[in-house]
C-alpha positions in Angstrom: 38.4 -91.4 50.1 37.9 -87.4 50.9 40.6 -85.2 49.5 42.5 -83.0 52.3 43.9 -79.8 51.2 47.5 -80.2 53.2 48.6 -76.8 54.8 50.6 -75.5 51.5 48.0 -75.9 49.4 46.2 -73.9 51.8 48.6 -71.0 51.9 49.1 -71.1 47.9 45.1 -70.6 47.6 45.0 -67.6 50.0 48.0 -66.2 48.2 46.8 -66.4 44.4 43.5 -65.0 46.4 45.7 -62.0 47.8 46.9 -61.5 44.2 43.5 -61.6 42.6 42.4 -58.8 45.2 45.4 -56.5 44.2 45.0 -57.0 40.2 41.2 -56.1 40.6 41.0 -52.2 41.8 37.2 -51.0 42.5 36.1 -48.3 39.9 32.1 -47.9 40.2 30.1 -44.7 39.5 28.0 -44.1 42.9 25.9 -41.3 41.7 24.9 -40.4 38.5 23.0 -37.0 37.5 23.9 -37.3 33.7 20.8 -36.4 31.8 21.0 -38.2 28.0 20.4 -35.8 25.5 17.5 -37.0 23.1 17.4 -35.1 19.7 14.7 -34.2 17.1 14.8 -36.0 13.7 13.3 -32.2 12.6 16.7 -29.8 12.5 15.4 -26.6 14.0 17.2 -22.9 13.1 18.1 -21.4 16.5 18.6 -17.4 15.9 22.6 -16.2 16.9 22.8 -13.2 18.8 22.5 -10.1 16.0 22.5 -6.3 16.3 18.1 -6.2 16.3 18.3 -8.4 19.8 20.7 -6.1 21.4 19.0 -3.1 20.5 16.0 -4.9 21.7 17.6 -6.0 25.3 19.2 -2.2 25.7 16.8 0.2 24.5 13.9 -1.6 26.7 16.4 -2.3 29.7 15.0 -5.7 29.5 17.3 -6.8 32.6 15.5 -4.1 34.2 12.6 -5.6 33.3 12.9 -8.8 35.2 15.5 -8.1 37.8 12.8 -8.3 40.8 12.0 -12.1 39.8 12.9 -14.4 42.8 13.4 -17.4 40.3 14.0 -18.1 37.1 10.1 -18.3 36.6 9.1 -15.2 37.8 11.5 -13.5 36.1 9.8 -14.8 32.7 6.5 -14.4 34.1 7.6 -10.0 34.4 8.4 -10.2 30.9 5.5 -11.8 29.3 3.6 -8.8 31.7 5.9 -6.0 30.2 5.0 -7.3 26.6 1.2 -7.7 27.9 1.1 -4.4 28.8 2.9 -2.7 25.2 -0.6 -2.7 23.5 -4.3 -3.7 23.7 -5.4 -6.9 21.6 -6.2 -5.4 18.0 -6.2 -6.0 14.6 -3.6 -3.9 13.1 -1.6 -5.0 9.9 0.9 -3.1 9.3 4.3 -4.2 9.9 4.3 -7.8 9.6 4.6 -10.1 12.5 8.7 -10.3 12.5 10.4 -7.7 14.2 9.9 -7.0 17.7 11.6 -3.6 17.4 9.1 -3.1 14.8 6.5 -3.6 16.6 7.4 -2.3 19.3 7.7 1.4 17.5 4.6 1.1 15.9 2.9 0.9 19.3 4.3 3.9 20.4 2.6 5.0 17.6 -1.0 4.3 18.8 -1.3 0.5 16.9 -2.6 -2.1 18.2 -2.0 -6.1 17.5 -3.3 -9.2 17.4 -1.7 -12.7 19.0 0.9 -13.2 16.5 2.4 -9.7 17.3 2.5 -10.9 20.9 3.7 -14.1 20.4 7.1 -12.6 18.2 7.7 -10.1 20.6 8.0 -12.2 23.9 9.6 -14.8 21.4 12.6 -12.4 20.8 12.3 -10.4 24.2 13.5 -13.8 25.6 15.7 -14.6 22.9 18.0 -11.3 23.8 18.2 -12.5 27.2 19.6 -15.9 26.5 16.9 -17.8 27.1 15.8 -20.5 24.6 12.0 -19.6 23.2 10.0 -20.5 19.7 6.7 -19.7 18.3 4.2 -22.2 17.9 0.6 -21.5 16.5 -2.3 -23.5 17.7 -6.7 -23.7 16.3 -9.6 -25.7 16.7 -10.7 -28.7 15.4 -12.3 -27.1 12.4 -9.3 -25.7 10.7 -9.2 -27.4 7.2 -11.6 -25.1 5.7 -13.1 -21.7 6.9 -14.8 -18.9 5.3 -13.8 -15.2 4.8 -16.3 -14.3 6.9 -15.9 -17.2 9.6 -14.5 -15.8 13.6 -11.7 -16.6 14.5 -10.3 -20.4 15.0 -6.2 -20.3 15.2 -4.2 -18.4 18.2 -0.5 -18.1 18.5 1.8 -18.9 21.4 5.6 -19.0 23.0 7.3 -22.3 24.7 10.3 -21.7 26.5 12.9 -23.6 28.0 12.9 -24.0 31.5 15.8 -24.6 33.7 13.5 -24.3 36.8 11.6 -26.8 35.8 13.6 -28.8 33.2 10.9 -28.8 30.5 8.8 -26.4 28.3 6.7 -24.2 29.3 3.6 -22.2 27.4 3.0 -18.6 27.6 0.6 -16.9 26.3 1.3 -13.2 25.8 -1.5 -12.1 24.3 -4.4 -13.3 27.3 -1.5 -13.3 29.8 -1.7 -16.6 31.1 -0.1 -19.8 31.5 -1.7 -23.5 33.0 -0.7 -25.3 35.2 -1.1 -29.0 36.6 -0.8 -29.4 40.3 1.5 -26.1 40.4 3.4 -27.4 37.8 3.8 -25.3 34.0 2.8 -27.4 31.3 4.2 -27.4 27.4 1.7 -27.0 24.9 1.4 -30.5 24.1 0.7 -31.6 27.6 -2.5 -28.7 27.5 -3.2 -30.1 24.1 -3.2 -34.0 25.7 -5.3 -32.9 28.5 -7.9 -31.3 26.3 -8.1 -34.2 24.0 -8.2 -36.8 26.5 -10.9 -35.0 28.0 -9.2 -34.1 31.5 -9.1 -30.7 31.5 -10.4 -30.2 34.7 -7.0 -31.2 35.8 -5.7 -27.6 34.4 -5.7 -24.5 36.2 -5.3 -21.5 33.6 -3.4 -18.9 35.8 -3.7 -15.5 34.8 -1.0 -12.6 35.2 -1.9 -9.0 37.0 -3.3 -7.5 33.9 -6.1 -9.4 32.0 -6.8 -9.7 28.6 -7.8 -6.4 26.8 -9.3 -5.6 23.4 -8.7 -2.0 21.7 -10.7 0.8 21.4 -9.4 2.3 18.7 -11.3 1.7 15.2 -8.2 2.6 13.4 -6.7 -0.4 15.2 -10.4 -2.9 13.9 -11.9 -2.1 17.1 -16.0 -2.9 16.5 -14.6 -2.7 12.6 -12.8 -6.4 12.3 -16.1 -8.5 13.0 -18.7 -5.9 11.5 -19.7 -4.3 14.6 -19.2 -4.0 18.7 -21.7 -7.0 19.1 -20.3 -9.6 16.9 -17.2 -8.3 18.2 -18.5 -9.3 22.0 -19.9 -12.6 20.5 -16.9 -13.7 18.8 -14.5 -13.0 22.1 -17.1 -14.7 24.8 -16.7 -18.0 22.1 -12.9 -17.7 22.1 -12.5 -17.5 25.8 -15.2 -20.9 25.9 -13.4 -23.3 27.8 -10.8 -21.5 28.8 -9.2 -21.4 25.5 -8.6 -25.2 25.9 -10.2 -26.1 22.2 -8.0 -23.7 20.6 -5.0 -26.7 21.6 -6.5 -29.4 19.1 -3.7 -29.3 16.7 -0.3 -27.7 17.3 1.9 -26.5 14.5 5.6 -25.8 15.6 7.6 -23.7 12.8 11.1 -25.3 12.4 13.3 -21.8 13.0 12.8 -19.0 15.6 14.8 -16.6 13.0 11.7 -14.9 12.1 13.1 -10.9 12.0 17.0 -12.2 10.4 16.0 -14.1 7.2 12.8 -14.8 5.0 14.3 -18.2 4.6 11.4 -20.2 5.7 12.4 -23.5 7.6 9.3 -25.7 7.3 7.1 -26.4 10.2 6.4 -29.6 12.3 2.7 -30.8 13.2 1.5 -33.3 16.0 -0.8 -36.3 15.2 -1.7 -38.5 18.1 -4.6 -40.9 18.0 -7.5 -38.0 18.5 -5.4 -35.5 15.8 -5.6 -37.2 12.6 -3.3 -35.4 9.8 -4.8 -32.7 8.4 -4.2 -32.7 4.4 -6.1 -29.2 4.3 -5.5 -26.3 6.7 -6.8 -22.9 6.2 -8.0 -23.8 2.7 -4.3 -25.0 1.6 -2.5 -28.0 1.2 -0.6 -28.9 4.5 3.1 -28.2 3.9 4.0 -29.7 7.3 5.8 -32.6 8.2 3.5 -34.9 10.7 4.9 -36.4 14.0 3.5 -38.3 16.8 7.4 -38.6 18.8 7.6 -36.4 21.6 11.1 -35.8 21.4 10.7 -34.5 17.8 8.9 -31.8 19.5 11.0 -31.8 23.0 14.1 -32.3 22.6 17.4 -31.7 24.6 18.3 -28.2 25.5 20.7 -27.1 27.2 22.3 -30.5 28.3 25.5 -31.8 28.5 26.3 -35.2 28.3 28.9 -36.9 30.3 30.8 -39.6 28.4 33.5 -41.7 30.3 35.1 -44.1 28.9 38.4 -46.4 31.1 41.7 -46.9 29.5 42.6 -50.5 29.1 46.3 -49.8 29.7 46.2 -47.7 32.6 43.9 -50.2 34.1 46.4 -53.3 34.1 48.8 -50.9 35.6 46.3 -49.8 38.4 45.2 -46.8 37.3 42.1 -45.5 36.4 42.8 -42.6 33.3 39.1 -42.0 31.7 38.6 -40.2 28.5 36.3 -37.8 28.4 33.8 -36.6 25.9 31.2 -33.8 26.6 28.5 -33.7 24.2 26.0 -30.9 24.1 22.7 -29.5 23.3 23.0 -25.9 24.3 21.7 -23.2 21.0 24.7 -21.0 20.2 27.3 -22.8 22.6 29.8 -20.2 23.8 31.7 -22.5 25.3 31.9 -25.6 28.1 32.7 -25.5 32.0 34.3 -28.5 33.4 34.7 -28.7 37.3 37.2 -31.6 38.8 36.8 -32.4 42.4 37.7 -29.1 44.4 38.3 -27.4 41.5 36.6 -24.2 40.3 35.0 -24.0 37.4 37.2 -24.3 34.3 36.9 -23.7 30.3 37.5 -27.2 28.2 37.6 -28.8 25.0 34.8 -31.2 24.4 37.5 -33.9 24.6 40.0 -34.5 27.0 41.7 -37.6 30.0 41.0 -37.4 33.3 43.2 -39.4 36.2 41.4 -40.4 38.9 42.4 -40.2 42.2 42.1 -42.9 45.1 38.3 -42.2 47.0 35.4 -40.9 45.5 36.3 -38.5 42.4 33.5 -36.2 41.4 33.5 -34.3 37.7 30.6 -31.4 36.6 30.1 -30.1 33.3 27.9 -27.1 32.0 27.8 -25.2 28.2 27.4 -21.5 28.6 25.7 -19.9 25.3 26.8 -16.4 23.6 24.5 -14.4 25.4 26.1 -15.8 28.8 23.5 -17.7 30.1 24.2 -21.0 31.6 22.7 -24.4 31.0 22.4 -27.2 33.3 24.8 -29.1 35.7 25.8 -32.9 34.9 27.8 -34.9 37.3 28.7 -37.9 37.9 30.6 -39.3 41.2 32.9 -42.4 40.9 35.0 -44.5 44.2 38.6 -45.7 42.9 40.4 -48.2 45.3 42.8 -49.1 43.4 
């Protein structure tokens, strides 16, 4: 025979039904733009704010200096001009590659550098403005073993962060350029990738408004460093082969940007990839470096901060929706972190703290600011609570 379900059966269904509905709230994150931080296994020495940057960022009016920049970009595109425009390429020694002020004084004493010179000074000209920067030095294929008397086969370089573009971004000081990928900026290691792989016909090297120059002075090497004005000529129309693109076969990345505060050195970190072998030997010396083929070991978070939520159990049988929040971040030389709650303006936090929710959509946003008082990026997240 069929079963019937009599009329109070019926009605006790529906209600424990009812009850089910009232016991189970809705709490669902709708829109999520919550970055996860990735980190290097390589700990990298960020340089604090010191007395040397601040003389550096005054004394040049480096605001000054970029303050016509529409974006972020263009601002950093002014300053690797400005430094551009300090000196002429040369070969002068004297002081060593560490102090932009330094260097900078001995220019307006008639010197003229190489790219390492170049490279420190944009390095720490960024640096005094907040933004995040490192030197990396880069060569040819041929590097394990050259000659005293062998051109030229290693170049030096600046990434920086990006918050424009969320990523690295080369810059090359010394020839005053930068490539680019269908308009977009590329790190080292995606110029070094492209040359490798054997696309580089894909890159566009873009060049700022003052091109490469070379000195004129002998006391800066000028027709002196490579014997004479011809070898000179010979050596420079090799380098610029290709558009520099061999000189991005292997890419070292020292471990610290703290090159004028301490002597401490900090080790340095190499990429290997399937067409970069390890190299035991460089420049006639055993390789110190450590070897990686992870990209994030190379690009890592900066700048971030992580949303965590996490639901109380107790407040949820009750109906309510309490989360505990964690923010975790990845900004060099955290100041301190914005939070921002709904409607709320922006707000200084601890990295821990409970949030209630309200019923409707509940929106939270968090942001580090570092110690030269430049802001990272935005997270949010956007939940619906029916309770």
């Amino acid at each position: 025979m069929a079963t019937t379900i009599d009329s109070l059966t019926l009605e006790e269904l529906q209600a424990d039904s009812a009850r089910e509905e009232a016991i189970a709230p809705e709490l669902r994150i709708i829109e999520c733009q919550n970055e996860r931080i990735v980190r290097s296994a390589f700990p990298f020495r960020y340089q604090a704010p010191d007395a040397m940057l601040t003389e550096l960022r005054q004394r040049y009016q480096l605001d000054d200096v970029i303050a016509s920049g529409q974006s972020e970009f263009d601002q950093v595109l002014l300053l690797r001009e400005w430094v551009h425009t300090r000196w002429k390429h040369g070969w002068t020694r004297v002081p060593e590659p560490r102090n932009a002020l330094e260097i900078l004084a001995a220019v307006e004493q008639g010197k003229d550098f190489n790219c390492g010179y170049f490279a420190i000074t944009l390095m720490q000209c960024l640096l005094a403005l907040g933004f995040v920067a490192r030197n990396l030095s880069i060569c040819k294929p041929e590097s394990e073993w050259m000659s005293d008397d062998e051109g030229n086969i290693g170049h030096s370089i600046v990434e920086f962060w990006s918050h424009e573009y969320h990523k690295w971004i080369l810059l090359d000081p010394d020839l005053n350029v930068h490539y680019e990928r269908e308009s977009i900026p590329l790190s080292v290691l995606e110029i070094h990738e492209a040359w490798v792989t054997r696309r580089w016909e894909d890159v566009n090297m873009v060049t700022g408004p003052t091109p490469f120059r070379v000195t004129e002075k002998v006391e800066s090497g000028a027709a002196t460093t490579f014997l004479n004005q011809d070898n000179q000529d010979a050596e420079f129309q090799i380098f610029g082969w290709h558009n520099v693109g061999d000189y991005y076969t292997h890419v070292v990345l020292p471990l610290h940007n703290t090159q004028h505060s301490t002597n401490e050195d900090a080790g340095s970190l190499e990429w290997i990839d399937t067409w970069t072998p390890p190299r035991l030997i460089a420049y006639n010396r055993v390789n110190d470096s450590h070897f990686t083929s992870d990209i994030h070991d190379l690009y890592w978070s900066v700048d971030q901060v992580q949303i965590n939520l996490k639901a109380d159990p107790a407040a949820w049988e009750r109906g309510k929706a309490m989360l505990e929040v964690s923010l975790e971040g990845s900004m060099p030389n955290l100041d301190k972190l914005l939070v921002r709650l709904d409607g709320e303006e922006w707000r200084e936090t601890s990295a821990e703290f409970i949030w209630r929710l309200r019923p409707g959509k509940n929106q939270i946003m968090a942001k580090g600011v570092n110690s030269f008082g430049r802001e990272g990026h935005v997270s949010r997240i956007l939940l619906r609570f029916n309770p």
